[in-house]
C-alpha positions in Angstrom: 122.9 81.0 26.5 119.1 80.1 27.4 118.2 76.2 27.7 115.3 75.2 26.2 112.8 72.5 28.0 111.5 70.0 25.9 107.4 69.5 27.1 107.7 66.0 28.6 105.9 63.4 26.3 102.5 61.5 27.6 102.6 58.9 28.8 103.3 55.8 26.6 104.5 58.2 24.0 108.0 58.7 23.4 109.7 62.2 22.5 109.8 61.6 18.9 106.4 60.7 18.7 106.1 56.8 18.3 104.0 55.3 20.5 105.9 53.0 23.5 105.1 49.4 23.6 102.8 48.7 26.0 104.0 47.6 29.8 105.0 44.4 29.6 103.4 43.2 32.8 100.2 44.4 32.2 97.5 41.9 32.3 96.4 40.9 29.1 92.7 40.7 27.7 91.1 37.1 27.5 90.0 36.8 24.4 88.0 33.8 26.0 84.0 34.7 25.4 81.1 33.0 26.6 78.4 32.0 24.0 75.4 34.3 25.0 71.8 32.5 25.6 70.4 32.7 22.0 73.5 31.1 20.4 73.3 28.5 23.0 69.6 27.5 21.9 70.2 28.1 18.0 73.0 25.3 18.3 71.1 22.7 20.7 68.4 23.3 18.0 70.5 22.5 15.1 72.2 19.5 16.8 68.8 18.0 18.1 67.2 18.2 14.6 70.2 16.6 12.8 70.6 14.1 15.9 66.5 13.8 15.1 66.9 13.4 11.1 69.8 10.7 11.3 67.5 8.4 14.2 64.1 8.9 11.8 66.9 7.7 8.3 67.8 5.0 10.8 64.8 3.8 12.1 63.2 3.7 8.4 66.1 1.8 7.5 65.7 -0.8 10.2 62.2 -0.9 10.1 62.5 -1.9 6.7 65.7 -4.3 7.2 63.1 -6.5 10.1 60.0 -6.2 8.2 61.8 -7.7 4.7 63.7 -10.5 7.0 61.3 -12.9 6.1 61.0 -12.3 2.5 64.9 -12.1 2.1 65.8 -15.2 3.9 63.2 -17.1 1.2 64.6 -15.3 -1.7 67.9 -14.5 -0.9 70.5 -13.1 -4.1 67.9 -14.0 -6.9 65.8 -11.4 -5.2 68.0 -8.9 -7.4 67.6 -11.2 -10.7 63.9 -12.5 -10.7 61.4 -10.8 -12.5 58.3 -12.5 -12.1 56.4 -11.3 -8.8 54.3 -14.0 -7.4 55.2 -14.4 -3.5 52.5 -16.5 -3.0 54.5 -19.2 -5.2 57.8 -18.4 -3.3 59.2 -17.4 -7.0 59.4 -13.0 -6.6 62.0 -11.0 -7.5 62.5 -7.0 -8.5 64.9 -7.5 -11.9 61.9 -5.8 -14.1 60.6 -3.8 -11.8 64.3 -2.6 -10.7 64.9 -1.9 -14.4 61.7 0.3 -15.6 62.5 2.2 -12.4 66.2 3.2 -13.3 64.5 3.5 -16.9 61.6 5.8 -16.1 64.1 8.0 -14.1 66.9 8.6 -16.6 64.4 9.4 -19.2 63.0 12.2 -16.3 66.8 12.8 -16.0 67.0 13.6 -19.9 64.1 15.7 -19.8 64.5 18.0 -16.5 68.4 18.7 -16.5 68.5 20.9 -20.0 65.2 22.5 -19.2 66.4 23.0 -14.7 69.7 24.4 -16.0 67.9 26.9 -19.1 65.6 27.8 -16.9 67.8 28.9 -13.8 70.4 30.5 -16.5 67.3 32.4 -17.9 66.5 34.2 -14.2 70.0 34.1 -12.8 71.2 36.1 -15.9 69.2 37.6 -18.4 66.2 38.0 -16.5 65.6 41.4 -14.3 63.3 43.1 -12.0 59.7 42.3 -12.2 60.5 39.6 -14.8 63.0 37.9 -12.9 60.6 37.8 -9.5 57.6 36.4 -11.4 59.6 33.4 -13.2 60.9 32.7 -9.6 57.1 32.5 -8.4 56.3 30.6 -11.4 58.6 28.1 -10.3 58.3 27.7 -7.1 54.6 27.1 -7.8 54.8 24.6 -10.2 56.7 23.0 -7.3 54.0 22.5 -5.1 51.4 21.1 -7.5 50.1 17.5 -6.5 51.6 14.6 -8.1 48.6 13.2 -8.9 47.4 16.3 -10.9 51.0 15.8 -12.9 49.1 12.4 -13.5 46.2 13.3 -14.5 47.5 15.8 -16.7 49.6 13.5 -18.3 47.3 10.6 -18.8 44.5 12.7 -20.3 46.7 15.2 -22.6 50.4 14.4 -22.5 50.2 11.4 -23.8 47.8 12.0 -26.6 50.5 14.3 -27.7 53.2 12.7 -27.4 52.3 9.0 -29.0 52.8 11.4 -32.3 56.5 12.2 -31.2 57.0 8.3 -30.3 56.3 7.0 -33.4 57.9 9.2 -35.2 61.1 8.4 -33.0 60.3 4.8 -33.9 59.9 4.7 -37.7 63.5 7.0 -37.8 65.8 6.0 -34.8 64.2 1.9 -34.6 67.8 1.3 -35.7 68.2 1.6 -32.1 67.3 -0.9 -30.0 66.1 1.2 -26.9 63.6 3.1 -29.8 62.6 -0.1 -31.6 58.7 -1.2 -31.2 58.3 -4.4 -32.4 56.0 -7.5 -31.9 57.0 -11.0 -30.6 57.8 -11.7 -33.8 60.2 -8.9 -34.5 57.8 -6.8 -36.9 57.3 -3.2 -36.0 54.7 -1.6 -34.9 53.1 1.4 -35.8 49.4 1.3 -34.0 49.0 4.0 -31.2 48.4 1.4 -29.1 51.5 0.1 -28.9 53.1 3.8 -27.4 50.8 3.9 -25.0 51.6 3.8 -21.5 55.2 3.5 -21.6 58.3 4.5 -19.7 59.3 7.3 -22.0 55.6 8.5 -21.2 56.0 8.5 -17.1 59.9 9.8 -17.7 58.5 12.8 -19.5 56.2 13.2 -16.4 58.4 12.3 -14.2 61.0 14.7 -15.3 58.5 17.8 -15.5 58.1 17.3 -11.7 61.8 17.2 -11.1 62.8 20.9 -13.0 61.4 23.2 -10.1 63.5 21.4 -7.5 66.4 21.1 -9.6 65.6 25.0 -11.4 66.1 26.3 -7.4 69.2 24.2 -6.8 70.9 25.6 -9.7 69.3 29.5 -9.6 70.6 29.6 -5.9 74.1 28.5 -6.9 74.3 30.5 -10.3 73.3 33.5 -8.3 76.3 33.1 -5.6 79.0 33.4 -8.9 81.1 36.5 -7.6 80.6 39.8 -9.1 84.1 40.7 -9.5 84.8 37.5 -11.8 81.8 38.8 -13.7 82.5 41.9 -14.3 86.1 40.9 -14.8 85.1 38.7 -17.9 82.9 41.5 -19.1 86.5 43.6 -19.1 88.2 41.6 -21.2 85.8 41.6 -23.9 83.8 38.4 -22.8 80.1 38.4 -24.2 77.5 37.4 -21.8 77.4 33.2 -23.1 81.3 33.8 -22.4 81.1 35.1 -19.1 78.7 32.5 -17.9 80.6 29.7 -19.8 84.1 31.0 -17.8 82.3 32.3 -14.7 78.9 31.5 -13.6 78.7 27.5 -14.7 82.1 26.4 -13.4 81.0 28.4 -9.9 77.9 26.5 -9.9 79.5 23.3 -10.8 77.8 21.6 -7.3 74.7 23.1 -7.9 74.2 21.6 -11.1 75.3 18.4 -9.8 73.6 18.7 -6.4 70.1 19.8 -8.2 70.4 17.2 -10.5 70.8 14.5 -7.7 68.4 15.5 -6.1 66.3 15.6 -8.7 67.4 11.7 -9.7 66.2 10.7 -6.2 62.8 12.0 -6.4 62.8 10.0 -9.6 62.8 7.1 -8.3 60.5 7.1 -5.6 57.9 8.8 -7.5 54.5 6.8 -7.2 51.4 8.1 -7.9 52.1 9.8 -11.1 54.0 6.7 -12.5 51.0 4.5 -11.2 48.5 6.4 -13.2 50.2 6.3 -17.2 52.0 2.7 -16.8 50.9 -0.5 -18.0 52.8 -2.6 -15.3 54.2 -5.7 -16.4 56.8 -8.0 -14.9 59.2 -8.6 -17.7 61.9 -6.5 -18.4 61.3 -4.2 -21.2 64.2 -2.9 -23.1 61.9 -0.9 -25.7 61.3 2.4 -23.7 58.4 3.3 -25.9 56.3 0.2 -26.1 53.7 0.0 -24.2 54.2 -1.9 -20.4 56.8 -0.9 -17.7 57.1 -1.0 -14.2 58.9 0.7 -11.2 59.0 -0.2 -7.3 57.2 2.3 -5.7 54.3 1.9 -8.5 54.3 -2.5 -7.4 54.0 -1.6 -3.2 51.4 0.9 -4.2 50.0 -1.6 -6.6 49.8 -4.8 -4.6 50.1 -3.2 -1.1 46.2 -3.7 -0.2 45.8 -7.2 -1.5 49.2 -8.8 0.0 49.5 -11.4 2.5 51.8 -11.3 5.5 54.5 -13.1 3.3 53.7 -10.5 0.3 54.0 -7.3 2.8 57.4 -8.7 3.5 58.5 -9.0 0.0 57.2 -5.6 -0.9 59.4 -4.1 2.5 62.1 -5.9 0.6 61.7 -3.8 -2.3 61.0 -0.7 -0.8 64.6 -1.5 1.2 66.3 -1.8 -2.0 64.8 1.5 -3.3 65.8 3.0 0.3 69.2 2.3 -0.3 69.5 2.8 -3.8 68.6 6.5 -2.7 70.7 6.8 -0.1 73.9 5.7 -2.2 72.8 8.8 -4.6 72.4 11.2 -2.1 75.4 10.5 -0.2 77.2 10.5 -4.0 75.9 13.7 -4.6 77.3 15.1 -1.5 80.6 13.8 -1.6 80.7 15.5 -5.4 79.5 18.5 -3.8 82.2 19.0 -1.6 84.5 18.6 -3.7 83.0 21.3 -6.3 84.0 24.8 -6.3 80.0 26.4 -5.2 80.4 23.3 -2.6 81.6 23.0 1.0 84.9 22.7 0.1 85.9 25.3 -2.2 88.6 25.0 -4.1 
């Protein structure tokens, strides 16, 4: 009877085929890698300009925090709860001008949210091709157009048009007391006059310079919504408001939020535009469509030129306030971020 010789495996494979585990002593591979030149630039970049961005923050805030010194330590809380501005009398304060601010931005807020969040639905989803490119160029155009020409614009047409709108708000919603017009005496007012120049005037403008920041914000987040969620919704007999009810707005939750935020804090430092339609006054004015508001970055720009050393220092006070009123919205809006699904965090 013949023998047969089994061919002797290679090595590291055994007879039956499996591969043999690997020689124990062997020296293992570092897995240990060395960050090549390029990466080591592209992250002393990135840490030198956010190192940069938090000194310039810092420095504005301190620069501030010195030059208003003066002002403050005169003032001191009723800084917050005067409204007359007269620093040359010692009696100041930014109450009204605090309020028509806060005013003139939540109107803006009104306005630019529904029409930002249509908008960026309109490209992100029904828009296509061609379309969809020229309504993004659209956009981003209208966000680079002077805010003076938004002031212009809305001093010599907007407002025209709009007085119409205001009265008619007025004479149906006056049951309101944010709508009402009246006199000192109570009576109503019907004149154009009286809707001139008011804070739901510079909101509307306001918020018409807001929607291309906030439009990009939200497209750029609606557009990250994954496709298999779509397309799963579309499966289970979801119409397109459905999908983007159940897919695309809850995914671009921080987007909405962040856009909006963002959009609140150019608000409120807007100048120029504001300084061109308002009437400024120095009372507070709870009647959003009579004539006469005010806002803080419209009183430095105002009084700015003509101001004394003491004035300077009581306008750095209220150009701190605004500075840190911003910062508390930005740093809001992040934290809210983060904690949203389209955020840094996602859930």
């Amino acid at each position: 009877m013949s023998i047969t010789t089994l061919p002797s495996p290679r090595p590291g494979i055994s007879p039956d085929g499996v591969e043999a585990p690997a020689d124990q002593d062997a020296p293992r591979r570092s897995l240990d890698s060395r960050p090549s030149g390029s990466d080591t630039v592209f992250r002393s970049v990135a840490f030198g300009s956010g190192a940069i961005t938090v000194a310039i923050m810092l420095a504005v805030g301190v620069f501030l925090s010195i030059r208003a010194s003066d002002a403050l330590g005169v003032a001191g809380l009723s800084f917050l709860t005067e409204q007359e501005w007269s620093p040359e009398s010692k009696t100041f304060g930014i109450a009204s001008v605090l309020f028509g601010t806060i005013t003139i931005a939540l109107i803006a807020m009104c306005v630019a949210v529904p029409l930002a969040l249509g908008t960026a639905l309109l490209i992100s989803e029904v828009a296509v091709g061609r379309m969809r490119a020229t309504l993004v160029t659209l956009v981003d155009l209208m966000a680079a157009v002077p805010s003076v020409v938004f002031g212009l614009w809305g001093v010599f047409f907007l407002q025209a048009n709009v007085i119409p709108v205001a009265t008619w708000i007025s004479t149906y919603f006056g049951w309101i007391p944010f709508f009402r017009v009246t006199d000192a005496t109570g009576n109503a007012l019907t004149e154009a006059s009286a809707f001139t120049s008011s804070a739901f005037i510079a909101g509307i403008v306001v918020g018409l310079m807001v929607v291309p920041t906030q439009t990009s914000v939200m497209r750029e987040a609606f557009s990250q919504a994954p496709v298999g969620e779509r397309e799963a919704a579309f499966a289970l007999g979801s119409t397109r408001w459905g999908m983007i009810r159940a897919v695309v707005l809850p995914f671009g939750r921080g987007g909405i939020i962040g856009g909006t935020m963002l959009g609140l804090g150019r608000a409120l430092g807007e100048t120029i535009a504001v300084y061109m339609i308002i009437s400024p006054i120095f009372t507070i004015n709870w009647e959003v469509l009579k004539t006469g508001t005010n806002s803080v970055s419209a009183l430095i720009a105002l009084r700015y030129g003509e101001s004394s050393a003491f004035g300077l220092s009581a306008l750095m006070a209220a150009g701190l306030v605004l500075f840190l009123i911003t910062l508390v919205i930005n740093f809001s809006a992040s934290s809210i971020v983060a904690r949203s699904r389209s955020g840094a965090e996602s859930s």
